[in-house]
Structures are given as C-alpha cells and as structure tokens.
C-alpha positions as CSV (number, residue, x, y, z in Angstrom):
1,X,29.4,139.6,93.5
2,X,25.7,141.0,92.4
3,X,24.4,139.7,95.1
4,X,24.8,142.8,97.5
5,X,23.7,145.1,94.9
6,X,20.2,143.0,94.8
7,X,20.0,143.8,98.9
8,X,21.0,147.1,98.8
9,X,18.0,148.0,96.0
10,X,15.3,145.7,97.1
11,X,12.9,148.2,98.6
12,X,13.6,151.2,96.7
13,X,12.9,148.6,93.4
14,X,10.0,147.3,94.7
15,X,8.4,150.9,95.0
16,X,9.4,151.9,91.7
17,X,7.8,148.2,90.2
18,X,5.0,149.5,91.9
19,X,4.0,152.6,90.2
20,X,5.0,151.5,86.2
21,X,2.2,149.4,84.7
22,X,3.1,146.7,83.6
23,X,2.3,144.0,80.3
24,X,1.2,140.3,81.6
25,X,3.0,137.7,79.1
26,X,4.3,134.8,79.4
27,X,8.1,133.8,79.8
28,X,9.1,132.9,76.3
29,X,12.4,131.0,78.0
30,X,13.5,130.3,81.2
31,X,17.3,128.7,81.9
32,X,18.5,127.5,84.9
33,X,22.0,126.3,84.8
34,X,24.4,125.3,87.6
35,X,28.0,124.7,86.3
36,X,29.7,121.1,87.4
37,X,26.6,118.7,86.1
38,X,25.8,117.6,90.0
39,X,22.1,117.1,89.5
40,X,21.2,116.9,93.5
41,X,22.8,120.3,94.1
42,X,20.7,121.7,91.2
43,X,17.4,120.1,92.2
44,X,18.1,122.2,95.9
45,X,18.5,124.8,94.5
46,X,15.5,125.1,91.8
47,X,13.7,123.9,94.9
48,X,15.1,127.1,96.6
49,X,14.2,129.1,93.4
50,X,10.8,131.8,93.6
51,X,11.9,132.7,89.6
52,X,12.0,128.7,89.3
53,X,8.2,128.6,91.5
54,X,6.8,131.8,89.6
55,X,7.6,130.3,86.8
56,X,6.0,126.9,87.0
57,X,3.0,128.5,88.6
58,X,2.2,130.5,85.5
59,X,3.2,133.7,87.1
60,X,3.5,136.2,84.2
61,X,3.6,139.8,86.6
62,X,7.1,141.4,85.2
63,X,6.7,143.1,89.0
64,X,6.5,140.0,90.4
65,X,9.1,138.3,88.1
66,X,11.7,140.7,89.1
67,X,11.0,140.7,92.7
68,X,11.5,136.8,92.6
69,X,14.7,137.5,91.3
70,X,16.2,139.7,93.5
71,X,14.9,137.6,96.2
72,X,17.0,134.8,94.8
73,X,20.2,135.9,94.9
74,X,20.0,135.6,98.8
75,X,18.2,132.4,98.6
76,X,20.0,130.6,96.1
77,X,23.5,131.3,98.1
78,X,22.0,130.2,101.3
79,X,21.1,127.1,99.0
80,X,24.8,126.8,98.3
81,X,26.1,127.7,101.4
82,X,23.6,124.7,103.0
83,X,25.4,122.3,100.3
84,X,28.5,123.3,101.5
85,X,29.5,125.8,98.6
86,X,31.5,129.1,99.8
87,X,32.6,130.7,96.8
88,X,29.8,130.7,94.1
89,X,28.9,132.8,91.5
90,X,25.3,133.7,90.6
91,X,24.2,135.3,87.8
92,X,20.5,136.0,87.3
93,X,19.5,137.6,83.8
94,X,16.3,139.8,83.0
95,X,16.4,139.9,78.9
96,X,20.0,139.8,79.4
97,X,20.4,142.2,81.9
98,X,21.4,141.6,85.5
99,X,18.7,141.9,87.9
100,X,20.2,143.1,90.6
101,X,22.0,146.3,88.0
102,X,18.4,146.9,87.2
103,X,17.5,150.8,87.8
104,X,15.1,151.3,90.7
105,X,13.4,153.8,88.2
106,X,13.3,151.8,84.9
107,X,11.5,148.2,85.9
108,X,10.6,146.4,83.4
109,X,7.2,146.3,82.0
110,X,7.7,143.2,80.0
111,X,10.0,140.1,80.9
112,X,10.1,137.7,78.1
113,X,13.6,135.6,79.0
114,X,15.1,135.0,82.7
115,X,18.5,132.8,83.1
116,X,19.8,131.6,85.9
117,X,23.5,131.1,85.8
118,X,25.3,129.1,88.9
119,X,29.2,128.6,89.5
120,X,28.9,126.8,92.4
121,X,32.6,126.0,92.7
122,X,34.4,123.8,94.7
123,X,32.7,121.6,97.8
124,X,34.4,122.9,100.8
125,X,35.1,120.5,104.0
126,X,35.6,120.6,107.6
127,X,38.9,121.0,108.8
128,X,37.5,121.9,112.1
129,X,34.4,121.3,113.5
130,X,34.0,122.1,116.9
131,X,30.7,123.4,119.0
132,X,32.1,123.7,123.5
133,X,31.4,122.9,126.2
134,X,28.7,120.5,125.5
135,X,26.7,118.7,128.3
136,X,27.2,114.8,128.6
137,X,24.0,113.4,126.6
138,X,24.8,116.0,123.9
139,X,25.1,114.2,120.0
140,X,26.2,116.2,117.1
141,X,25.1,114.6,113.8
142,X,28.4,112.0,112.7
143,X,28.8,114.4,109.4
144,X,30.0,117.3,111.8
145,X,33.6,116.7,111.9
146,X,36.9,117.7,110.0
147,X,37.0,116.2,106.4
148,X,33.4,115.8,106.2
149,X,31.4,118.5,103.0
150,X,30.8,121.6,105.3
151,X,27.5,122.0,105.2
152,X,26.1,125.4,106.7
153,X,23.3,123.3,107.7
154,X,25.5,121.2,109.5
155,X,26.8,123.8,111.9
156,X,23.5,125.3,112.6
157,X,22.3,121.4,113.5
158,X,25.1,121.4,116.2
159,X,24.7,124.7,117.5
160,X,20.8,124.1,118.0
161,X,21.5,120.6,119.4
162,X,24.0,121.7,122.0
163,X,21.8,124.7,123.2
164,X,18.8,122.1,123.1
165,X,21.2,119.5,125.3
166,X,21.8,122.5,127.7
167,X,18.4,123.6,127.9
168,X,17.4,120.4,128.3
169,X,19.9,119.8,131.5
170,X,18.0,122.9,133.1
171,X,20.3,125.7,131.5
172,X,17.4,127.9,130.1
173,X,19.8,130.7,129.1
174,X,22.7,129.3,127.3
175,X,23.6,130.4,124.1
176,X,26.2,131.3,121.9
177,X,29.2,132.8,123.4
178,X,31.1,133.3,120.7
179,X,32.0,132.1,117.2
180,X,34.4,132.1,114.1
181,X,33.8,130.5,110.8
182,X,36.5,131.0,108.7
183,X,36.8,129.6,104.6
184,X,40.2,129.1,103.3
185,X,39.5,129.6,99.6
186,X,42.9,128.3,98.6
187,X,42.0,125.0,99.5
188,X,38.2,124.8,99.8
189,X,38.0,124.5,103.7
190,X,36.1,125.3,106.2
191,X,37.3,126.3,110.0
192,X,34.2,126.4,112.2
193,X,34.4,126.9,115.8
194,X,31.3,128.1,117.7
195,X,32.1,128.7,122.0
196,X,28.8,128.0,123.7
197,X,27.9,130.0,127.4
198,X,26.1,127.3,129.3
199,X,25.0,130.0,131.9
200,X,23.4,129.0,135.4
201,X,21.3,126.5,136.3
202,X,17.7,127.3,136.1
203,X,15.1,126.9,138.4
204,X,10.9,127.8,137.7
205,X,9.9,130.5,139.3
206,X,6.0,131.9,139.0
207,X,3.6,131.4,136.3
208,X,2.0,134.8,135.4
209,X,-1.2,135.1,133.7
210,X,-0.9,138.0,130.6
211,X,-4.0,138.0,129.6
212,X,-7.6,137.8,130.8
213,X,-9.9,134.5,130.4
214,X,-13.6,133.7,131.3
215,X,-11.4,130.4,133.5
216,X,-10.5,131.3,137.2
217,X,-6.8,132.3,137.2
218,X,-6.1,129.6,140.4
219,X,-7.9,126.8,138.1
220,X,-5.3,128.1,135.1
221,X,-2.7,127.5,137.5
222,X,-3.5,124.2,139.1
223,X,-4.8,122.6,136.0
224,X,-1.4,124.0,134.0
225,X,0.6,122.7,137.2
226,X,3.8,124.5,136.5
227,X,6.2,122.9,139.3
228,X,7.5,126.4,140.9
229,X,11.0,125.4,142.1
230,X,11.9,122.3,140.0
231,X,15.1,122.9,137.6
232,X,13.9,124.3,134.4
233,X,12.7,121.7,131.5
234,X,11.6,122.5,127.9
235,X,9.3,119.3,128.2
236,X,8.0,120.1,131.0
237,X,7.1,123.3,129.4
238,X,5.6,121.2,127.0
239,X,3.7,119.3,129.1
240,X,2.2,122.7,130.8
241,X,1.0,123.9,127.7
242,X,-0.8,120.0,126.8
243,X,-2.8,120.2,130.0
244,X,-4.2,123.5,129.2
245,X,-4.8,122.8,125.4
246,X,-6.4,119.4,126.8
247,X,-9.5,120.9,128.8
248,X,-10.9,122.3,125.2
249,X,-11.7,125.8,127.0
250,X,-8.4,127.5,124.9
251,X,-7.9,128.5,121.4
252,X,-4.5,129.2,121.9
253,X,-2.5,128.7,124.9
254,X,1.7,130.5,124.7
255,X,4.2,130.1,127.4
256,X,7.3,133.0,127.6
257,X,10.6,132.4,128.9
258,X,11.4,135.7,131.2
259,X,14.4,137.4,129.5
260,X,16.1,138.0,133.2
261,X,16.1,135.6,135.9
262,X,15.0,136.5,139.0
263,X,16.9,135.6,142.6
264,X,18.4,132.2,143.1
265,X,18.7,132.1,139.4
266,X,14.5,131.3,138.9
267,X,12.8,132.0,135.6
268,X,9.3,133.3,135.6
269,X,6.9,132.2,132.9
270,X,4.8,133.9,131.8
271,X,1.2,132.8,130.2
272,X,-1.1,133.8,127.3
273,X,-4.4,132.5,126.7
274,X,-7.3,132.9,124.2
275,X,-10.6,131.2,125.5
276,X,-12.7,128.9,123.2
277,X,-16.1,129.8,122.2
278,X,-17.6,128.1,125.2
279,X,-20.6,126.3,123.9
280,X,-20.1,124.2,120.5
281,X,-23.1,121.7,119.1
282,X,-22.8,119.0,116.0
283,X,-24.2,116.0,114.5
284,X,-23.7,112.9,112.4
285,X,-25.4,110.3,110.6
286,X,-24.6,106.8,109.6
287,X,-26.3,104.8,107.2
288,X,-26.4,100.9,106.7
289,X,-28.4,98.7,104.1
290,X,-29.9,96.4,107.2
291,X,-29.6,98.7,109.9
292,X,-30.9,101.4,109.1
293,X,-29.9,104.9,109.6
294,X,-28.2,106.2,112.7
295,X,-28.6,110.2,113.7
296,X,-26.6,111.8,116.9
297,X,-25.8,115.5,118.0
298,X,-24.2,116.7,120.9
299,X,-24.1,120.3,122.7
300,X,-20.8,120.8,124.8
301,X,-19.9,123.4,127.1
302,X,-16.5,123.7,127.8
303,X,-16.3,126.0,130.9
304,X,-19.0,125.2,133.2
305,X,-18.5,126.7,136.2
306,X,-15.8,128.7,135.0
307,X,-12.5,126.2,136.4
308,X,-12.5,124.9,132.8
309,X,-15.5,122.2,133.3
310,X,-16.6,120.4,130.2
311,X,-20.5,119.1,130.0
312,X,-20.7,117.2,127.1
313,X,-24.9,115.7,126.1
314,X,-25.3,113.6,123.4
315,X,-28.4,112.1,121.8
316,X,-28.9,109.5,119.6
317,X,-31.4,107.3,117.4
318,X,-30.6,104.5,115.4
319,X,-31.8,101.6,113.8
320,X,-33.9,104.1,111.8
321,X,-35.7,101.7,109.3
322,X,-34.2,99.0,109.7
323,X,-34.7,95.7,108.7
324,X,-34.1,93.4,112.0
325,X,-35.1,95.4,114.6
326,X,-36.6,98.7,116.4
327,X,-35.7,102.1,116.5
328,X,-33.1,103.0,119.6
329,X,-32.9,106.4,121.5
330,X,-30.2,107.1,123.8
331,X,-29.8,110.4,126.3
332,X,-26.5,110.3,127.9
333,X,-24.4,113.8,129.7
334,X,-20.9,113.8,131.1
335,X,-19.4,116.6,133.1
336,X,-15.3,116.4,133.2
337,X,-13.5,118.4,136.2
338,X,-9.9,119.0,135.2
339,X,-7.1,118.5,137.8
340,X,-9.9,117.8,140.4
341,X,-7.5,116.4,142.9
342,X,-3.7,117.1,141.2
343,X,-2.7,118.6,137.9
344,X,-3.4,115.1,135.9
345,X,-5.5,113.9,138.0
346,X,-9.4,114.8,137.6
347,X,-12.8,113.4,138.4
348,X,-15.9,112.6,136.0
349,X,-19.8,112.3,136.5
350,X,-21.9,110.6,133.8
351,X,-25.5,109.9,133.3
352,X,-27.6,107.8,130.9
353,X,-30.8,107.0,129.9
354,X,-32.0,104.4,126.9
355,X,-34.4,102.5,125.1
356,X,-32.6,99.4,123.2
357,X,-34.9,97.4,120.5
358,X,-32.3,95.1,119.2
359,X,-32.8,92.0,117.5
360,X,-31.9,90.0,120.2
361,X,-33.4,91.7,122.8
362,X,-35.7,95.1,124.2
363,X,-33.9,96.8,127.2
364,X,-35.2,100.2,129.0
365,X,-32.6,101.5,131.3
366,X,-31.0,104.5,133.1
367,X,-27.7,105.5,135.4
368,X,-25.4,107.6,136.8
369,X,-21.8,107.4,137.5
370,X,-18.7,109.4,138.8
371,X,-14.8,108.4,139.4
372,X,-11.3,110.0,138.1
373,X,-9.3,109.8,135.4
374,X,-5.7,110.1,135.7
375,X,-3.5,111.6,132.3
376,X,-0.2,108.9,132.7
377,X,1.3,110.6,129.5
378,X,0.8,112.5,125.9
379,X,-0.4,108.0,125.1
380,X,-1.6,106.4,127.9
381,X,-4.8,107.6,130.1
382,X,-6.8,105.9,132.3
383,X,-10.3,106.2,134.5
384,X,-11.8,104.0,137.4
385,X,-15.7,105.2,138.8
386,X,-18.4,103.8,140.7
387,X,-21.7,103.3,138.4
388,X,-25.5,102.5,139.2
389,X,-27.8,101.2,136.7
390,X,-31.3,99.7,136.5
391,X,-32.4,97.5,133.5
392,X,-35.9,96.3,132.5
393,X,-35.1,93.5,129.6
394,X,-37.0,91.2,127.4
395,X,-35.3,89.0,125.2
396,X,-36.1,85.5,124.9
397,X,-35.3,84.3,128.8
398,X,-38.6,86.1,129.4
399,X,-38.6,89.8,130.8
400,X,-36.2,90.5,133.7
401,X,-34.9,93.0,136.4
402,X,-31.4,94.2,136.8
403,X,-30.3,96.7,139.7
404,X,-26.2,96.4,139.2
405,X,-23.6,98.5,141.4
406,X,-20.7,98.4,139.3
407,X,-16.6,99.8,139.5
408,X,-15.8,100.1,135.5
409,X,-12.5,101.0,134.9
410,X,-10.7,101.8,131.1
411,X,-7.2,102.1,129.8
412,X,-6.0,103.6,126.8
413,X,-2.7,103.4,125.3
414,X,-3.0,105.7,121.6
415,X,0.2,105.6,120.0
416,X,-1.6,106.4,116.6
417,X,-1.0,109.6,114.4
418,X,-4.4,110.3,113.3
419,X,-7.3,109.1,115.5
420,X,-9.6,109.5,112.4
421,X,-7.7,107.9,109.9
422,X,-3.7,106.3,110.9
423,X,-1.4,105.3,109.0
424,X,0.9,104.2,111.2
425,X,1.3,103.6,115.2
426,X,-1.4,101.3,117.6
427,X,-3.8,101.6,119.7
428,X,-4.8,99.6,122.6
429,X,-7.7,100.1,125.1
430,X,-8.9,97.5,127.7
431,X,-12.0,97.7,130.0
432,X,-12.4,95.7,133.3
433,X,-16.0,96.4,135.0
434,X,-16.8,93.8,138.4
435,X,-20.7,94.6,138.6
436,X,-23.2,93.4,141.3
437,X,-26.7,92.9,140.8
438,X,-28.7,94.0,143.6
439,X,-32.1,92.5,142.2
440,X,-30.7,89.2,142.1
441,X,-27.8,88.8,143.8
442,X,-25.3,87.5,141.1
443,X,-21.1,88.8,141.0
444,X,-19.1,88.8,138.4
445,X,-16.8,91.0,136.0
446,X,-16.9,92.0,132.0
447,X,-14.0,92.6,130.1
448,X,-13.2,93.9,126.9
449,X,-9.8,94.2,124.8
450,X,-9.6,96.1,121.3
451,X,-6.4,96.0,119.8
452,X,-5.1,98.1,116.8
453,X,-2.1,98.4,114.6
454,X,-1.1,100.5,111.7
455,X,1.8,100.4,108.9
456,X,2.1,102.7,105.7
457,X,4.1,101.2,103.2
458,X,4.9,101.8,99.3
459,X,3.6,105.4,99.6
460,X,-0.2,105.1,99.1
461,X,-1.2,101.8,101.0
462,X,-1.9,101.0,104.4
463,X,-2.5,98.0,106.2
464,X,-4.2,97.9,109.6
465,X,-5.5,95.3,111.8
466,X,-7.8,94.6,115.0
467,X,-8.4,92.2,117.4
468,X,-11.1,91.8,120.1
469,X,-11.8,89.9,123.0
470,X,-14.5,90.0,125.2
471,X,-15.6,87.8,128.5
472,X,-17.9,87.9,130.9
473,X,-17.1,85.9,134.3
474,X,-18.7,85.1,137.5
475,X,-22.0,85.3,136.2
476,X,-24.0,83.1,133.8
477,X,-25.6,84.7,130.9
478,X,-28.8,84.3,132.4
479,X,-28.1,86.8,135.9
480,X,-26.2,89.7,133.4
481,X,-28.4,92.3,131.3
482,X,-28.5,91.2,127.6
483,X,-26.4,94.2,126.8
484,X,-23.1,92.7,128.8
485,X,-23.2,89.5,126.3
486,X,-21.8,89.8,123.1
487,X,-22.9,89.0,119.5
488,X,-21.7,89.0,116.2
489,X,-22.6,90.9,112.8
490,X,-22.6,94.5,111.7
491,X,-20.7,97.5,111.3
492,X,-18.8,97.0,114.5
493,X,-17.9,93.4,114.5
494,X,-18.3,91.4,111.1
495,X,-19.4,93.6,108.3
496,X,-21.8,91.8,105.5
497,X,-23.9,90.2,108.4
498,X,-27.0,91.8,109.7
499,X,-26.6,93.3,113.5
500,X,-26.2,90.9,116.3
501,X,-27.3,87.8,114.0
502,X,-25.0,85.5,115.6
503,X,-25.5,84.7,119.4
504,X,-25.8,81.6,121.5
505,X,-28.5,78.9,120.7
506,X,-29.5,77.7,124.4
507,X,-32.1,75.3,122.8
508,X,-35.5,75.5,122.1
509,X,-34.9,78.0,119.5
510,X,-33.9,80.5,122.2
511,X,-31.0,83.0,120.9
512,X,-29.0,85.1,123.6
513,X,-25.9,86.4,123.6
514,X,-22.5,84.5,124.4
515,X,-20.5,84.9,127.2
516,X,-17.1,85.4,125.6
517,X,-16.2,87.0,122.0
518,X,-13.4,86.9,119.2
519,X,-13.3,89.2,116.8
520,X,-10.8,90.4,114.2
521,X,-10.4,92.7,111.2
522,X,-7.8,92.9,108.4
523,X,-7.4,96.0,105.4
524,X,-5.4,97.5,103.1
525,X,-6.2,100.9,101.8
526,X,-4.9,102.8,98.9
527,X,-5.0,106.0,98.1
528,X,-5.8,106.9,94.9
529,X,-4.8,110.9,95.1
530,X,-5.1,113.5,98.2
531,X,-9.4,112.9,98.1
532,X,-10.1,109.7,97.2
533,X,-9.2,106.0,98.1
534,X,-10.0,102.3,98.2
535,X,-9.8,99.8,101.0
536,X,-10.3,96.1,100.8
537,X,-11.4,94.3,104.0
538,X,-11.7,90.9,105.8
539,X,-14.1,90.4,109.3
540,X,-14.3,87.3,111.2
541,X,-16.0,87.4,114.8
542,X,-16.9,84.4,117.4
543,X,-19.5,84.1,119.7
544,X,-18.8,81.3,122.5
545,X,-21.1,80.5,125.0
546,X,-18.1,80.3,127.9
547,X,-16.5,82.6,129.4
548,X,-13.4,81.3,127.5
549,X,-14.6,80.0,124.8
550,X,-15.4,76.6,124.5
551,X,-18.2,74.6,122.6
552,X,-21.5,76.0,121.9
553,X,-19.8,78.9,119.9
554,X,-19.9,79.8,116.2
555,X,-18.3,81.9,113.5
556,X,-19.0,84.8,110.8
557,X,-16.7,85.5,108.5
558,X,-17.4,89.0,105.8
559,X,-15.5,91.0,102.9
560,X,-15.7,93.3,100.8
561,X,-14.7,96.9,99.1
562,X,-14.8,100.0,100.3
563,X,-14.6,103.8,99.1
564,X,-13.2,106.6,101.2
565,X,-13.9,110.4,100.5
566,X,-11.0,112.8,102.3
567,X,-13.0,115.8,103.9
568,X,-10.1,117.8,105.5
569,X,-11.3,116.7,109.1
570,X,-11.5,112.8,108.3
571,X,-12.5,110.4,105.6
572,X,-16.3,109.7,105.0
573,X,-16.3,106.0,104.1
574,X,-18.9,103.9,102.0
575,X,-18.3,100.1,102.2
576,X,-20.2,97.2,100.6
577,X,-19.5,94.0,102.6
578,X,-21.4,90.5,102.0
579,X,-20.9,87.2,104.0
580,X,-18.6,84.9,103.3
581,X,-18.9,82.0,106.1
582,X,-21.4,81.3,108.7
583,X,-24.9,81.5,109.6
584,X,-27.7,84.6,109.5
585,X,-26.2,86.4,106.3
586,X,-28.6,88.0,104.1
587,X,-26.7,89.5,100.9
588,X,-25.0,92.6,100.0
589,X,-24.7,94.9,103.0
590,X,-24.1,99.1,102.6
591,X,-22.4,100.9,105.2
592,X,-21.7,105.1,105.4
593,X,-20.5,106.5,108.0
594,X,-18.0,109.0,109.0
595,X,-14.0,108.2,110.1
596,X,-12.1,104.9,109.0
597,X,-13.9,102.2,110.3
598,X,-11.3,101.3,112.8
C-alpha cells in the first residue's frame, strides 16, 4: 500500500520542499471520498485529515500542502484502524499524482487539485477479546468482547484500564507482558489477546528533591507528605502534588516514578519543582449607580520565611461617591503556615483594621486572630480560630463599645468547576462564630449559610441559584456590633435596592439591623458566542427582627438584565437591576464588577 512509501520519504521530502521556492495559490479542488457512503466514519476521518485542516484554514504553501499529505496516510489509517477497519486502501493525489511516489527532489511548486480516496473495506469484529490477569475492581468497557466492531481504540481502552486497575491496587510496575493481535482478512475478524505482568506489590519509598527551590527542603517534604512505606497509589501521588501546587510558592511541581525499585520492593519518587515569583500585587474596582465605586489591591508574598508561608494584605475603599452613605477604608493581612502541625493540617494569623460609614450605621474597629485550617479533600476545607476585636459604633441606638472574644469557625464544600464563572456543580459554605463581649457582658453566636447550585443545559444557558440564611442568637440586637445584624439591598443581597435599605424599624423612626436574614437569587445566562453573554436575574432578601424570623420582618424583591464580557481569567459583568417589591427602592440601579455575581 503507499502508505509505507510516504514513511520511508518523509524527511528526505521535507528537505528537498525546503530548498525549491515555491508559488502560493489557492486549491482549485479538493475531494475527499471514502467508499461505502457511512457518513460517521467519513466525518472521523476528515476530522483526522491535516490536507482536510490546511485546506479549510486557507493554507495555500505547496510545501506545506504536501507535508499534510504525507502525514495523512499514517493518520487517516490510525483513523480506520480506531473505527475498526483493517484492510483499507488510501489513496492521496497531488494533481493526479500520488503523494507518497512523489520525488524527494521534484516537490511541487504549485498544487492546484488534492483527492483523497478511501476504501475502507469491511468492519472487522472481535472474535476474541481478551486483556489477563486483571485485578478484581478492574471494568473493561461492555464493547470489548467477541462479536463486538474491533475498534483499535477499544483494545488500547482495556489495556490502559487494566494497568490503571493494577496501579491502582499498589502494582506501580505492571505492564504489558505480552501480546498478539491477529486480523483474519478472510472473514473480517479480529483476534486480540494482550497478557498483562502485574509485577510486585509496591511500597513508597523516599521522596528526593531534583531540583533546587528558595522553600526549605524538610518544609517540601512535610507539606508534600509523601507517606514513606504505605503501598503505592497513583492518587495518592495526586494528592502530593495538590498540596504542593496549593501553597501558591510553585510554578510547576512534577513527581517521577523510579524506573527500579529499591529493597522490599519500595519505589522512590522523585521531585521537581519550579518556585513562583515570590511577591505578586493586583487590584480591582467595582462600580455601582448608588454605591458608588469600590477600589482594592493586594500585595502577597508567597514564601515568607522560606517553609512556603503566604502573607497576603489587602486594602480597600468603597462607597466612593455614593449616594447613601460615607466612604469606607479597610486594612486587613493574613499570614497562612502550610502543614503547621500535619501535612493538611496548617495554622492562620489575621489582622484588621476599619472605618465603616454605612447607611445604617458608623463603626471604627480593629483585630487580630489565629487558628487552623484543616484540607478534608480536593472540595471540602475547613478552619476554626480564636479572634479579638474592639468596636466603636454609632448608629441610631446612640454610640456604643464592643470588646468581643470570639471562636469563628467556616466550612466550605466547592464542588463547582469554575469558581469565577460555573456552569455546573454547587457550592456550599457555612460559618458558626459564639462571640463574647467583654465591655458588656452579653453571649451569643452568628451564623451564616450561602448555598449555590449550578446546571448547564441546551448548550449556551445556565441556570444557577442561591440561598442565604443568617441568625444571630443569644444576644439581642442591641448588645451585638451593628456589623453582626443583617440588612437587605445591594449588590450582595437584593440588587435594584440601595445598600442596606431594609433593616428593622424598632420604633421611633429608629432603623437597625435584624437579627435573622433570608435571602435568595435566581438566573439564567446565555451565551451569545465565546465573549459575550446575557443573564437575566431575580433577588428577594428578608430582614426579621428574630432570631428565627418571626414578625417585625420585611421583604425586597429586584430584577433585571445583565451583560457579561469573557476576559480569559473570568467574566466582567455589567447589570442594571430596579425594584420590584418592597420598601427603600429608588430606581434604576448599575452594577460592574468583576466575576459572575454569584
């Protein structure tokens, strides 16, 4: 067949293209024709095509023509083969001329016609099938089995999914002992049998550093946490290299297999790291029609102390220009110590400092904080501390004093596939935080609940939702900071209301915030193409003055449109919201901002 012809003068060809000039036109015809009229076995293999793909990219090169044509004999019978065709014919014509018969020393300068002729012949099938000794869990796809179209693709899916099963039992080294795949022509079968050399059972042996980083060596290790003497497991491999990409300080982190094992059948690995640039600084902005404009930055440095320490210090002023309320500044640092007391298993220390001029209330306060955080899995994380923070506050109870000793603790289950803008898993995070004010003597606990869910369907539309639910307990409103109360309105709770312009009316006119909150949110987004996209949307939120709920409460309920621009990194979003139900609404509302709103 030409096909071996094409392999055989591939290089020498390419040379000789190389040095004959050549005349740029385009292809007056191109033919691809594959006997038998099976149009899913010719749409694989114009997908498997380059002539096919140089052709629909405007490619007019006669080098480059005839290289994708020699490459495509190998490719289009690796196309049959994969749809089960063993004795195919494939012709590929330059101006009538074979490609592959084409002189190494006479390319041609101009192309004008290529064909593409395909006898695929018959299908073949299985009349054996057979990939041994696999290990108990091991399943072969149900196609692999005598009678069944032989696909090629079929017996490499079994051979890779018994090594995998072995591998995965803690045989690191098995591998393919042996194999015959034999095609009876005569009656368009196929006899497959592939022997499989399970080898010994492998234990981890040491994890050896190959390259240098600005990260102690004993921090590598104890934050990788390679378990030296445990049977061997590709996810546990998996899981090494997670912790180390996880700390930030890595561009690239590669784990090796040892080729020989070493005595009682242990398997070194070995370790290759690039570091990070260690310090990184950004910024954003968000802008809304009532609240003004919002500007943050950060500067983070990602190996302190050099054991892979993270400082992170952010800064932030909002409510720039805004319509209800004072400008806000915020100053808050967090230092994170990876596998501070086991490999997923590390300890935190925060501080904070702010000035709050909200419409409901003024607030100047300051903290610090340090605890663990504990890495359950690749989804669910969780951290428990031991805070300090004193409040000066004004709102309308007059000005008060808050000293509060606090234990917050967070969980976060993120099952999503894109934190910046899903389509499809949930996300869950609760917070449970039992404070005690020192000033004043009051106990009690704040909890909060955001619930997420995402589902693509139709190709270009998503729906997601979110639910909230807030309470504070123990305490009434009147011995908690005004911060710890919850109100309704704005970009993070009902859009197309102004910020916090729902609360709880104690009488008298007096406006504080509730003691329990509602809140949910409802879109669907479309995508119009790969940059742009629309998204409709519904808010309600619920202010009670309870701890759950209760009378005394009241609603807001917003809509509106919204326009999302895809930047590579995440979507920058413009929506236009406007009230639809409840009290304190004041028109059209704009909202930019960076990342899907939920």
């Amino acid at each position: 067949m030409p096909l071996f012809g094409a392999r055989n003068r591939l290089i020498s060809l390419a040379i000789a293209a190389a040095l004959v000039p050549a005349a740029a036109v385009p292809l007056d015809r191109f033919e691809f024709d594959v006997q038998g009229g099976d149009a899913e076995l010719q749409a694989a293999l114009e997908r498997a095509s380059l002539v096919r793909t140089a052709r629909d990219d405007g490619t007019t090169d006669p080098r480059d023509l005839t290289a994708a044509a020699l490459a495509d004999y190998a490719r289009l019978l690796d196309a049959l083969y994969a749809e089960g065709y063993y004795g195919g014919v494939i012709h590929i014509l330059i101006d009538g001329r074979e490609a592959a018969n084409l002189s190494p020393f006479s390319a041609p300068t101009r192309i004008d016609r290529i064909a593409i002729q395909i006898d695929p012949g018959p299908q073949f099938r299985f009349a054996t099938a057979e990939v041994a000794p696999l290990p108990p869990d091991a399943t072969l796809a149900a196609e692999f089995r005598s009678g069944m179209p032989a696909r090629s693709t079929l017996i490499r899916g079994a051979v890779e999914a018994g090594i995998s099963g072995w591998r995965d039992a803690g045989y690191a080294k098995a591998d393919i002992a042996g194999q015959s795949v034999i095609a009876d022509h005569r009656d368009a079968t196929l006899d497959a049998r592939i022997a499989l050399a399970p080898g010994p059972l492998v234990r981890f042996g040491a994890l050896n550093q190959t390259t240098p980083s600005a990260v102690r060596a004993t921090r590598i290790a104890r934050i990788a946490g390679l378990p030296t003497g445990n049977t061997f497991s590709p996810k546990t491999l998996d899981e090494v290299a997670a912790r180390l990409r996880r700390t930030g300080a890595f561009a690239s982190v590669a784990l090796t297999e040892a080729e020989t094992l070493g005595p009682g059948d242990t398997m070194d690995i070995g370790l290759a790291v690039t570091d990070e640039k260690p310090r990184r600084f950004g910024a954003g902005a968000e802008l809304s029609s009532l609240d003004g404009l919002t500007l943050s930055a950060f500067w983070l440095h990602r190996n302190l102390l050099g054991g892979a320490e993270r400082l992170r210090i952010d800064g932030e002023v909002s409510d720039i220009d805004g319509s209800f309320a004072g400008m806000d500044f915020s100053l808050a640092a967090r230092l994170d110590i990876p596998a501070a007391f086991g490999t997923d298993t590390g300890a935190y220390v925060t501080a904070r400092a702010e000035y709050i001029d909200d419409p409901a209330f003024r607030a100047m306060q300051g903290g610090a904080g340090a605890g663990v955080n504990r890495r359950f899995s690749d989804t669910l994380d969780g951290e428990i501390g031991l805070a300090y923070r004193y409040s000066v506050t004004d709102d309308d109870l007059g000005r008060r004093y808050f000293s509060l000793i606090s234990v917050p603790g967070t969980i976060t289950w993120d099952r999503r596939d894109d934190p910046l803008d899903a389509t499809s898993g949930f996300y869950v995070s609760a917070d449970l935080e039992p404070f005690y004010d020192l000033s004043g003597g009051a106990f009690g606990a704040r909890g909060w609940v955001d619930l997420r869910a995402y589902r693509a369907f139709a190709d270009d539309f998503v729906i997601a939702g979110r639910a909230l639910a807030g309470s504070v307990v123990g305490a009434n409103a009147a011995e908690v900071p005004p911060d710890y109360l919850f109100f309704s309105g704005g970009g993070g709770t009902v859009r197309g209301f102004p910020y916090q312009s729902l609360g709880v009316d104690i009488g008298g006119g007096t406006i504080i915030g509730g003691r329990s909150f509602l809140g949910a949110s409802g879109e669907l987004r479309y995508s119009i193409n790969d940059t742009f996209g629309l998204v409709g949307f519904a808010d309600v939120g619920y202010v009670g003055a309870d701890a759950f709920l209760g009378a005394g409460g009241g609603f807001q309920v917003g809509a509106g449109v919204g326009l999302r621009y895809d930047t590579g990194i995440g979507p920058v979003r413009l929506d236009v919201a406007m009230p639809v139900y409840g009290s304190g609404g004041d028109g059209v509302q704009f909202y930019v901002g960076i990342g899907q709103s939920f």
